[in-house]
MMTF fields as JSON, N, C-alpha, C and O atoms, coordinates in Angstrom:
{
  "mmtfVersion": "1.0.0",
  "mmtfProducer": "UNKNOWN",
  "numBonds": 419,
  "numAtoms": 420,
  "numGroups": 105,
  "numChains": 1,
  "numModels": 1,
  "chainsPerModel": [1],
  "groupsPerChain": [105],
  "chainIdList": ["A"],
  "bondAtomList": [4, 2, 8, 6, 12, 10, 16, 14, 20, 18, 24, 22, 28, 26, 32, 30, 36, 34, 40, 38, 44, 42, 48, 46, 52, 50, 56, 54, 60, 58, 64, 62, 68, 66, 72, 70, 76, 74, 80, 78, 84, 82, 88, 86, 92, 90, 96, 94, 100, 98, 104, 102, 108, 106, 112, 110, 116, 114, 120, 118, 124, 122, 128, 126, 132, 130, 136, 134, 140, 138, 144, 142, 148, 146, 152, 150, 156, 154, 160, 158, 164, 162, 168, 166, 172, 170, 176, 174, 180, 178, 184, 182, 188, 186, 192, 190, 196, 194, 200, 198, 204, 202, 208, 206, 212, 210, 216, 214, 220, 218, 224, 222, 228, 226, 232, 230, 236, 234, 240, 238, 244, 242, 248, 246, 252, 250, 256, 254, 260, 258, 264, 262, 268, 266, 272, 270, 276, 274, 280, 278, 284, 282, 288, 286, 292, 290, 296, 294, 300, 298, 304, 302, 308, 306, 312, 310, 316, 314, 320, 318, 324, 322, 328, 326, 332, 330, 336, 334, 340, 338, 344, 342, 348, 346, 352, 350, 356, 354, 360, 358, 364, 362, 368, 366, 372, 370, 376, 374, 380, 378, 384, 382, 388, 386, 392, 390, 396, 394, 400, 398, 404, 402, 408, 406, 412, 410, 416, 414],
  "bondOrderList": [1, 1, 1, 1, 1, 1, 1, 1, 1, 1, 1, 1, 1, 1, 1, 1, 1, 1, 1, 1, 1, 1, 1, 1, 1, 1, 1, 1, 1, 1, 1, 1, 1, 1, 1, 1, 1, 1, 1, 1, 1, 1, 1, 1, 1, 1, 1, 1, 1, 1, 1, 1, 1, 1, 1, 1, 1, 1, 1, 1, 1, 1, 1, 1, 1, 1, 1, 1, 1, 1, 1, 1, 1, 1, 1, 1, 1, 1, 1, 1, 1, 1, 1, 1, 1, 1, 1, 1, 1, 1, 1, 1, 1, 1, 1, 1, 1, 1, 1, 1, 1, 1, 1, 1],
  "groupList": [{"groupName": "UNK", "atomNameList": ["N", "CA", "C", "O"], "elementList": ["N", "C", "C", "O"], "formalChargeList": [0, 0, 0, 0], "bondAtomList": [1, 0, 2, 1, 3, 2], "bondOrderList": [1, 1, 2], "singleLetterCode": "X", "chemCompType": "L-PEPTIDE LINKING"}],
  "groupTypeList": [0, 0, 0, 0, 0, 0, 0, 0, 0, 0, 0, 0, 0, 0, 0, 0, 0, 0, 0, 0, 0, 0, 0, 0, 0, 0, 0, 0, 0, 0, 0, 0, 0, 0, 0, 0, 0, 0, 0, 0, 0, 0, 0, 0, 0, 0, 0, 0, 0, 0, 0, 0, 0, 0, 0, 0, 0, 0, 0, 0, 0, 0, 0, 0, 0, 0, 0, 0, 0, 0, 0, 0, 0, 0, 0, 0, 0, 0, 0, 0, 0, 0, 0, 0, 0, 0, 0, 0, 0, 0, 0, 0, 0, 0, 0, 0, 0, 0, 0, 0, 0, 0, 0, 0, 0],
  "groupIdList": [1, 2, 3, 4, 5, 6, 7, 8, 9, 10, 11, 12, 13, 14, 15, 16, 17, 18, 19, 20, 21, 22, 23, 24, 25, 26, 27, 28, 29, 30, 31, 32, 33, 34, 35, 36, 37, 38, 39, 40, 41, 42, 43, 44, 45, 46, 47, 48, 49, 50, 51, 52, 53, 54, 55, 56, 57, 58, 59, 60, 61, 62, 63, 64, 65, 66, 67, 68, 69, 70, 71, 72, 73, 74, 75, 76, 77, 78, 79, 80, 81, 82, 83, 84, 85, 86, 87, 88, 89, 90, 91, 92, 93, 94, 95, 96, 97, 98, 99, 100, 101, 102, 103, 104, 105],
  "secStructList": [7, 6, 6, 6, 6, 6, 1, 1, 7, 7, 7, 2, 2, 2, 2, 2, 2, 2, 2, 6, 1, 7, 2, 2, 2, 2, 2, 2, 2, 6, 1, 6, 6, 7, 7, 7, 7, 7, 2, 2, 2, 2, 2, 2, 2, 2, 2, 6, 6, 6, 7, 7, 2, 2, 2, 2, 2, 2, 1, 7, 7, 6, 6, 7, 7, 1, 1, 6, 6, 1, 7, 2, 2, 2, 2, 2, 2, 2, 2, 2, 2, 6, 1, 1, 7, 4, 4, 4, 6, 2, 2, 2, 2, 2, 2, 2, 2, 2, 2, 2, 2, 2, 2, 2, 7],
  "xCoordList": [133.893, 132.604, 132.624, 132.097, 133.248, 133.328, 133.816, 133.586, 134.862, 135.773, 134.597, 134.229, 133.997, 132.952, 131.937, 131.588, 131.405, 130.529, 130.944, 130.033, 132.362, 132.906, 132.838, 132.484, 133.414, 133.619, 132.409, 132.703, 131.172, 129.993, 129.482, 129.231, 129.396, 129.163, 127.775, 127.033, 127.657, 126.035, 126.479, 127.175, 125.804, 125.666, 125.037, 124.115, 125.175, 124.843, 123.267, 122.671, 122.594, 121.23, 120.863, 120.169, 121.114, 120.478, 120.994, 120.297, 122.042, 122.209, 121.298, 120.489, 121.203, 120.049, 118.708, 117.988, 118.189, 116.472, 116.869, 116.091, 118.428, 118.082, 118.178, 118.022, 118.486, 118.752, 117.413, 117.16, 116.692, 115.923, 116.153, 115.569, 117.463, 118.136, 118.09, 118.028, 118.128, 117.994, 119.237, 120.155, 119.533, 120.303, 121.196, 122.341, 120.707, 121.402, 121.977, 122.7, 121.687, 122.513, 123.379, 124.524, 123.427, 123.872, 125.68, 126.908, 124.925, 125.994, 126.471, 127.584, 126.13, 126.576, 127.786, 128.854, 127.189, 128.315, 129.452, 130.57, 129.11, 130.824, 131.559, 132.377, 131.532, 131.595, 132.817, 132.944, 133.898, 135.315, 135.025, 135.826, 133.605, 133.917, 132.113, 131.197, 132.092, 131.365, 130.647, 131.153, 129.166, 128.263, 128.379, 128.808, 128.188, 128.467, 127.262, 127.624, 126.534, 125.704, 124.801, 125.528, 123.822, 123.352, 123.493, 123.774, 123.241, 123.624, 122.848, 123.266, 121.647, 120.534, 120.762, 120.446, 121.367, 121.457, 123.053, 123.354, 123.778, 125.393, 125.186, 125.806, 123.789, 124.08, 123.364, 123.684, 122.252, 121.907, 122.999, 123.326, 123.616, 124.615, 125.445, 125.832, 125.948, 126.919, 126.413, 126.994, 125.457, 124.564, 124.592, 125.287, 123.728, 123.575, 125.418, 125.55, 126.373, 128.137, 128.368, 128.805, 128.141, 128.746, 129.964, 130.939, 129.706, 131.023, 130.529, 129.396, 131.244, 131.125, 130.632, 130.687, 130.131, 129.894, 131.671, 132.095, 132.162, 133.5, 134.592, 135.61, 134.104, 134.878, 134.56, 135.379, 133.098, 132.699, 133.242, 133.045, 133.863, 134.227, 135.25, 135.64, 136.262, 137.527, 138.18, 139.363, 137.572, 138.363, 139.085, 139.756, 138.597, 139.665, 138.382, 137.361, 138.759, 137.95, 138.525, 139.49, 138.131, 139.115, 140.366, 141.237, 140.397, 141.727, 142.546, 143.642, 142.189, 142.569, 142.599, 143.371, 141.655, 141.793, 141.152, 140.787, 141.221, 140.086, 139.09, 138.053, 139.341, 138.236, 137.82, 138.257, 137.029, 136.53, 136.261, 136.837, 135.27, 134.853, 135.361, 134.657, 136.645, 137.778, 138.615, 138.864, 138.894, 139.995, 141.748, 142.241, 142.345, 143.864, 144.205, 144.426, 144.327, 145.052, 144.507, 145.204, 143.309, 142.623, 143.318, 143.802, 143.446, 143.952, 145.361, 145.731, 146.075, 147.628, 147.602, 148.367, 146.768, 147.151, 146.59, 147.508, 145.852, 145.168, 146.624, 147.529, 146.777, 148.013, 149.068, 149.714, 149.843, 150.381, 150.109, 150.737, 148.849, 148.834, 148.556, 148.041, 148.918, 148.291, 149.711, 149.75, 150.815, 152.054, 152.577, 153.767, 151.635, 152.105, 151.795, 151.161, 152.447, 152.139, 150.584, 149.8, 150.466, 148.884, 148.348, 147.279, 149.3, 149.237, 149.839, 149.558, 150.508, 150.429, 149.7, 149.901, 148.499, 147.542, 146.306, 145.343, 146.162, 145.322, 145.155, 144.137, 146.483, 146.472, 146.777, 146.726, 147.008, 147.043, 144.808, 144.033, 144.58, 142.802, 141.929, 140.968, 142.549, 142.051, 142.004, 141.015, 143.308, 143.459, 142.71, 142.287, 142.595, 142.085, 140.808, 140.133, 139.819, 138.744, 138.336, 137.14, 139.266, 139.129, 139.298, 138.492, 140.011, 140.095, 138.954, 138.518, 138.462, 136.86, 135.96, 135.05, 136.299, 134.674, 134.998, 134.261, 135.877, 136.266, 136.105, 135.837, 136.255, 136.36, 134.711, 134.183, 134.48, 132.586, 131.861, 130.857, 132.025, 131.099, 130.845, 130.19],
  "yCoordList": [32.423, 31.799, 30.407, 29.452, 30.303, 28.845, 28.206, 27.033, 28.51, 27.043, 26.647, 25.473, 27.623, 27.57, 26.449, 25.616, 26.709, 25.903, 24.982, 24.328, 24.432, 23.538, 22.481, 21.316, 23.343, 22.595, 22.571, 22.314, 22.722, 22.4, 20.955, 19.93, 21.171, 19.982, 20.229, 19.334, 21.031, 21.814, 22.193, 23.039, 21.274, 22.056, 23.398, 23.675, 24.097, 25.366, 25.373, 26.201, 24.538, 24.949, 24.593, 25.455, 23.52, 23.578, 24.488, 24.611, 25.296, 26.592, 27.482, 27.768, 27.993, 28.592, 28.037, 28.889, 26.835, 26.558, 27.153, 27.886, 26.627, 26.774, 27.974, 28.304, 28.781, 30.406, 31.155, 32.265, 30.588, 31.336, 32.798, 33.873, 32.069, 33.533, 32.099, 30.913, 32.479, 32.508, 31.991, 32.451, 31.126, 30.136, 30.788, 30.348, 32.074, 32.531, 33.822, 34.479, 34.264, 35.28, 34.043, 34.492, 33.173, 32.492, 32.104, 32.074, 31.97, 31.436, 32.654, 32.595, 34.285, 35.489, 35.912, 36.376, 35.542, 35.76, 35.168, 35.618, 33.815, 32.925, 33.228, 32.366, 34.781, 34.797, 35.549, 35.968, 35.771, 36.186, 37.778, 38.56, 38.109, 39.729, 39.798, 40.547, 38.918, 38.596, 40.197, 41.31, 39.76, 40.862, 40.71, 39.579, 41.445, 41.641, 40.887, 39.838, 40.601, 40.252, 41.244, 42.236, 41.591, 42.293, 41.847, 40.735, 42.921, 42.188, 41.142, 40.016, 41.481, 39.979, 38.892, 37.763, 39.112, 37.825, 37.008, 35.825, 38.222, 37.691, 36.811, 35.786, 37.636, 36.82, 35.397, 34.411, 35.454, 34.007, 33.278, 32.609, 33.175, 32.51, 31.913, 30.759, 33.21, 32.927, 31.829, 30.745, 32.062, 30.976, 29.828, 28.881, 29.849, 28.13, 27.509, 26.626, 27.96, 27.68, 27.611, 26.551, 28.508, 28.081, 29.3, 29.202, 30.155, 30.904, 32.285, 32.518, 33.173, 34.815, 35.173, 34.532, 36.318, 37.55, 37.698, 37.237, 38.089, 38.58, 37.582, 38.001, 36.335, 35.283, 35.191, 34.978, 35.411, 35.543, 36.932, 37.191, 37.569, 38.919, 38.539, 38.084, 38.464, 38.274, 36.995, 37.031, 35.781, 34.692, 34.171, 33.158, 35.477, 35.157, 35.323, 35.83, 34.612, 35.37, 36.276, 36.82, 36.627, 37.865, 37.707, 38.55, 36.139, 35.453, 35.037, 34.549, 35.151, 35.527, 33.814, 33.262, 33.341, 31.356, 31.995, 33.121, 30.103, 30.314, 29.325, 29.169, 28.746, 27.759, 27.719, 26.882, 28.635, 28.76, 27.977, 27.97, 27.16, 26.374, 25.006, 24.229, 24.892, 23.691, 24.485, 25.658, 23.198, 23.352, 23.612, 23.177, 24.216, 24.468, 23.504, 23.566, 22.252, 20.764, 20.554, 20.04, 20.914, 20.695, 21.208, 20.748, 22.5, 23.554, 23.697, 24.39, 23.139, 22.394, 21.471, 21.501, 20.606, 19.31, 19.979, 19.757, 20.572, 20.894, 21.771, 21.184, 22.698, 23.343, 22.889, 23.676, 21.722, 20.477, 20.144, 20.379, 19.472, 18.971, 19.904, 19.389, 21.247, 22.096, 22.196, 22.47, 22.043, 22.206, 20.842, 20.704, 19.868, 18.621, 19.101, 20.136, 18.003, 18.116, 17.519, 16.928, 17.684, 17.407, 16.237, 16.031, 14.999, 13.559, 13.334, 12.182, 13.898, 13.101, 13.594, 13.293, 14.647, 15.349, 14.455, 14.643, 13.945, 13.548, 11.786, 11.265, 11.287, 10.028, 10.104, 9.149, 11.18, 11.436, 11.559, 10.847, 12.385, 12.952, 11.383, 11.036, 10.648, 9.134, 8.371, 7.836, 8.396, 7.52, 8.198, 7.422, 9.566, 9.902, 9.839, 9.833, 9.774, 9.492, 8.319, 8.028, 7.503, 5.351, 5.574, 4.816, 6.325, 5.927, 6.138, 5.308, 7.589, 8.163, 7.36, 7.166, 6.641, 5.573, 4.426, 4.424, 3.697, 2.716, 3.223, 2.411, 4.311, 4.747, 4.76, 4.348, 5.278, 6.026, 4.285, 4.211, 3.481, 2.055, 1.903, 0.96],
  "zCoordList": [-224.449, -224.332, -224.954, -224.384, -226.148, -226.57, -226.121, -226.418, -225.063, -224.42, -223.23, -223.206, -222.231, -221.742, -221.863, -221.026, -223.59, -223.671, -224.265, -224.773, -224.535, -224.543, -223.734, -223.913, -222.404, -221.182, -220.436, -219.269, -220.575, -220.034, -220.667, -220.033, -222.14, -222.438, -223.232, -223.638, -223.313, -224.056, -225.885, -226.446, -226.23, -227.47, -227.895, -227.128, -228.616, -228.825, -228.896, -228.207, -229.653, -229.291, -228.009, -227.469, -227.271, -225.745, -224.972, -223.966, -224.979, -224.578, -224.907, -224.025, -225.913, -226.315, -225.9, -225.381, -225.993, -225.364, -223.735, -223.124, -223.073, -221.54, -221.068, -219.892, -222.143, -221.924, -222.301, -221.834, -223.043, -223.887, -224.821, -224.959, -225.396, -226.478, -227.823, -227.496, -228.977, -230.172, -230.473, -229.795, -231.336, -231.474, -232.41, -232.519, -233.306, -234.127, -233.624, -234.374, -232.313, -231.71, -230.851, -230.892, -230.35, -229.673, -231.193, -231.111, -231.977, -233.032, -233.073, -232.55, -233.578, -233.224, -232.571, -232.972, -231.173, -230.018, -230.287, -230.034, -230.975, -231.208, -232.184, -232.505, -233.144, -234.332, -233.942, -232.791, -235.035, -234.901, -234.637, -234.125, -235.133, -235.085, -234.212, -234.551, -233.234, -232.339, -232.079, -232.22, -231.611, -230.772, -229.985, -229.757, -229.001, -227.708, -226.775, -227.308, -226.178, -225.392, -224.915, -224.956, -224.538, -223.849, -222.016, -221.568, -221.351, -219.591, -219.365, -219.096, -219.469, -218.802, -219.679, -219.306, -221.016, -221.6, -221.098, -220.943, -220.963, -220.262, -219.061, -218.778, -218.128, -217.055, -217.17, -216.505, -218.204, -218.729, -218.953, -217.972, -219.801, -219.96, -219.567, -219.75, -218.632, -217.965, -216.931, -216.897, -216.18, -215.111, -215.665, -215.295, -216.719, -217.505, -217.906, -218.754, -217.36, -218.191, -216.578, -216.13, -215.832, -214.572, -214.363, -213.618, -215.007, -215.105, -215.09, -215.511, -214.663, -214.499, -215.785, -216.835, -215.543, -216.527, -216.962, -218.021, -216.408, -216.03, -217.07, -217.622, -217.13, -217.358, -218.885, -219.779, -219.025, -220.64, -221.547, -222.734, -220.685, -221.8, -221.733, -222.808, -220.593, -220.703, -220.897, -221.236, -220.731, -220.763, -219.215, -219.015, -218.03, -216.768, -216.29, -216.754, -214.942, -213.467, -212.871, -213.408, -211.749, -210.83, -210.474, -210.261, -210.408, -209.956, -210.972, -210.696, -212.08, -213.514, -214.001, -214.785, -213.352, -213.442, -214.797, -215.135, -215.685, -217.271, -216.879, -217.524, -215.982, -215.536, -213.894, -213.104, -213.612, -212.511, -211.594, -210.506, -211.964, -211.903, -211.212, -210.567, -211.469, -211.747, -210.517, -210.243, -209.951, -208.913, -209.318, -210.358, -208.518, -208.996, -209.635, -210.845, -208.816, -209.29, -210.613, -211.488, -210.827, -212.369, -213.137, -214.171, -212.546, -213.526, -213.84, -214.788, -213.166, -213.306, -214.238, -215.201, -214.06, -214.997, -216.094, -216.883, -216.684, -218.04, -218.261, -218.855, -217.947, -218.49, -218.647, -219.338, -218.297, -218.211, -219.779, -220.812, -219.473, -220.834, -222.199, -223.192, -222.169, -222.962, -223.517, -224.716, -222.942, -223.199, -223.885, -224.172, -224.124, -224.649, -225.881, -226.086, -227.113, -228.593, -229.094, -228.351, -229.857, -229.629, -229.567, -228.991, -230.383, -230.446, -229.1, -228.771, -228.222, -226.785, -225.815, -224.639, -226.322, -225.516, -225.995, -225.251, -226.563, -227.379, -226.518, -226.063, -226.556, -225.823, -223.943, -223.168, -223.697, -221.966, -221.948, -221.31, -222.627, -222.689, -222.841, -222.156, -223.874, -223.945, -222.695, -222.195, -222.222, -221.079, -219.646, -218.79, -219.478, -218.021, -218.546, -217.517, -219.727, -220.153, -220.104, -220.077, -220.086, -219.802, -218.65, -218.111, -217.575, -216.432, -215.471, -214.674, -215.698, -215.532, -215.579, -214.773, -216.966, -217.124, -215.839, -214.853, -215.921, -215.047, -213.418, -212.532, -213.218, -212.096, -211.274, -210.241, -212.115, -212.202, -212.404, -211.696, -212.865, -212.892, -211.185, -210.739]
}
């Protein structure tokens, strides 16, 4: 769930206002010895992240992707760079982040 709402881009309380769950079950769920969700709140969640029920318990989809969401080629290059050291993950993430902005003007 945290890489999730990582990769959405939501901080934890606007998850919570757009879910309408409680910011301190919301902090809960992210906890090492985490609560579980209830269903209607899983599928809140999961809706407002963009990602399965399925994807929030396990970390996979059906297709066992971690990012649904994200196309193969995405999902190549992130694993790509997941295998870099962290100071040259760090400056590949800089540069496709300068290139994004430049791209997007």
């Amino acid at each position: 769930m945290r890489e999730a709402i990582e990769y959405s881009g939501l901080e934890q309380k606007e998850l919570a206002y757009k879910t309408k769950i409680p910011l301190r079950s919301i902090e809960n769920y992210l906890r090492e010895n985490a609560s579980i969700p209830s269903a209607d709140k899983a599928v809140r969640i999961s809706h407002e992240l963009g990602v399965t029920v399925e994807y929030l318990v396990t970390g996979k989809n059906s297709h066992g992707e971690a990012f649904p969401s994200v196309s193969a080629d995405i999902q190549k290059l992130i694993r790509h760079i997941e295998k870099l050291p962290k100071d040259k993950q760090y400056i590949v993430i800089q540069n496709a982040l300068n290139l994004a902005q430049i791209l997007f003007k």
